[in-house]
Legacy VTK file of the C-alpha trace (Angstrom):
# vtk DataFile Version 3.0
C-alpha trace
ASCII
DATASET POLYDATA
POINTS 138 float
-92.258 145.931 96.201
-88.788 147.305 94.446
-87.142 145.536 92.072
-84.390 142.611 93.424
-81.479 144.745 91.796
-82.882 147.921 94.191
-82.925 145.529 97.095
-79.373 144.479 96.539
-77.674 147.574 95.846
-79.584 148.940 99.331
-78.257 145.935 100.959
-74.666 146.795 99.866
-74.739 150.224 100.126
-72.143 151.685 102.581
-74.212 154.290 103.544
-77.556 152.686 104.221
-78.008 152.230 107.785
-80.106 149.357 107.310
-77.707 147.430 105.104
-77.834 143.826 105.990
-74.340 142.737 106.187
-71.635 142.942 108.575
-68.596 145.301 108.544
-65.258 143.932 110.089
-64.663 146.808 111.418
-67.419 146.937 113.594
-66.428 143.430 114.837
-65.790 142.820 118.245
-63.039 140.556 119.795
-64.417 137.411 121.507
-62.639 135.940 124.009
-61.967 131.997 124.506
-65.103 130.075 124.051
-65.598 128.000 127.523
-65.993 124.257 127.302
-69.640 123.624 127.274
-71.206 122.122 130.420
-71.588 118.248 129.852
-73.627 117.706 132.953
-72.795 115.213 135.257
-70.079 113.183 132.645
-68.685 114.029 129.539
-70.013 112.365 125.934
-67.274 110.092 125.872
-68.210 108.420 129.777
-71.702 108.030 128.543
-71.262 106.333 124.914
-69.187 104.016 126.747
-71.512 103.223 129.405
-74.604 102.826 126.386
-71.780 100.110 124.827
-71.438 98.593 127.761
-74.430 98.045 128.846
-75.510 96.646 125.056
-73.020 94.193 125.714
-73.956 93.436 129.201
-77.926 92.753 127.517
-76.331 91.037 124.728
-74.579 88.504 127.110
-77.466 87.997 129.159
-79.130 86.982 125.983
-77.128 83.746 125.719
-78.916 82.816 128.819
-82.109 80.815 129.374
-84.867 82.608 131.309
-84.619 80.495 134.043
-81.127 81.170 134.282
-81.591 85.225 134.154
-84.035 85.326 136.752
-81.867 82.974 139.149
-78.957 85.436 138.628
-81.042 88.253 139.205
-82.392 86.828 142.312
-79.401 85.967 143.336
-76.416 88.336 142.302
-78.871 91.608 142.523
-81.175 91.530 144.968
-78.291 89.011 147.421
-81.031 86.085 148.193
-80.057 82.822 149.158
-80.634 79.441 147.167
-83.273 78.553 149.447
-85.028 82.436 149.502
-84.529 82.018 145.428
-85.833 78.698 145.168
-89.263 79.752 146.594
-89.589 82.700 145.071
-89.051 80.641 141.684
-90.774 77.340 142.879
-87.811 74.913 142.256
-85.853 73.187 144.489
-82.483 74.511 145.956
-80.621 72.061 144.037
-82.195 73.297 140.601
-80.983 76.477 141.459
-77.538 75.713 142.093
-77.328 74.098 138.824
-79.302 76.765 137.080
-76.626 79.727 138.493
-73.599 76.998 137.407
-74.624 76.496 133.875
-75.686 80.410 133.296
-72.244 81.358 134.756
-70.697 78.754 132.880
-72.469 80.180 129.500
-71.247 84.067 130.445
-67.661 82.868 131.063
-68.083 81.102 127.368
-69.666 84.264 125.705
-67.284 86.778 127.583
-63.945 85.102 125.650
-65.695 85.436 122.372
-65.366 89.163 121.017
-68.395 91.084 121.096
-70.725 90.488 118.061
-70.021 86.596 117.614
-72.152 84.325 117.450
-71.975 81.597 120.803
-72.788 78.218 120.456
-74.477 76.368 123.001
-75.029 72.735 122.977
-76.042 73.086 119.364
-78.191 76.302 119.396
-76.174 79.681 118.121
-76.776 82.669 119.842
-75.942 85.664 118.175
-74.132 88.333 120.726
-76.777 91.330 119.449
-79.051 93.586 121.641
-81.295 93.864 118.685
-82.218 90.438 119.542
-83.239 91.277 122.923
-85.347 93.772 121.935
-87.237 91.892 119.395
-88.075 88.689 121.428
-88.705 90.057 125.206
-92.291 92.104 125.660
-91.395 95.855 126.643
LINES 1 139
138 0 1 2 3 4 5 6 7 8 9 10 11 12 13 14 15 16 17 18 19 20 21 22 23 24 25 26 27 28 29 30 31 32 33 34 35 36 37 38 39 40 41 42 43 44 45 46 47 48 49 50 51 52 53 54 55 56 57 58 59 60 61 62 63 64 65 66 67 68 69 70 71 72 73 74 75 76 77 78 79 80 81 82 83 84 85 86 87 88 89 90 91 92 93 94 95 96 97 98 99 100 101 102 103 104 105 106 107 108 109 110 111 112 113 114 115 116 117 118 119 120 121 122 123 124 125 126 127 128 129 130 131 132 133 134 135 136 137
């Protein structure tokens, strides 16, 4: 093995072909870099979609479960209060009421800005989708 100082002054050498650095004359132009490919939407689509969608969990959060699986029954898969009251095993009137008060509690939490707490009858909810995670089973 040569000495560090031998293996720098071979590195800088201008007439070592095997110097390690890069000579600007040798450089070559290189033309306008192309946008890189983003796939089917660009970075700024998709964080707002993942904030969305944390607030769209974080909302739901303020409701009962009860009240989540009545929506779900009936805003997402378009059942009827009598084809979502026997799936669920509660009367047609008990669902009625259910989807009233968990609309009622989104129309409260969706004037509050995102992040503050919502109060409902005497029990805070805080708007957070770390809450979700830590309290529903995966």
């Amino acid at each position: 093995m040569r000495p560090w100082i031998e293996q720098r002054t071979a590195a800088l050498d201008p007439e070592n072909p095997d110097a390690v650095r890069s000579d600007p004359r040798n450089a070559a132009p290189v033309g306008d870099v192309p946008d890189v490919p983003w796939g089917p939407e660009a970075p700024e689509t998709h964080a707002r979609r993942r904030y969305e969608r944390r607030r769209i969990d974080a909302l739901l959060d303020v409701l009962t479960d009860r009240q989540r699986d009545i929506l779900h029954l009936r805003v997402v898969h378009g059942m009827s209060t009598a084809e979502t009251a026997a799936v669920l095993h509660i009367t047609p009137g008990a669902v009625r009421l259910g989807q009233h008060r968990a609309l009622s509690r989104l129309r409260v939490a969706l004037t509050r800005p995102a992040g503050e707490p919502i109060t409902c009858r005497g029990t805070v909810v805080p708007l957070d989708a770390r809450r979700r995670d830590a309290t529903r089973p995966a």
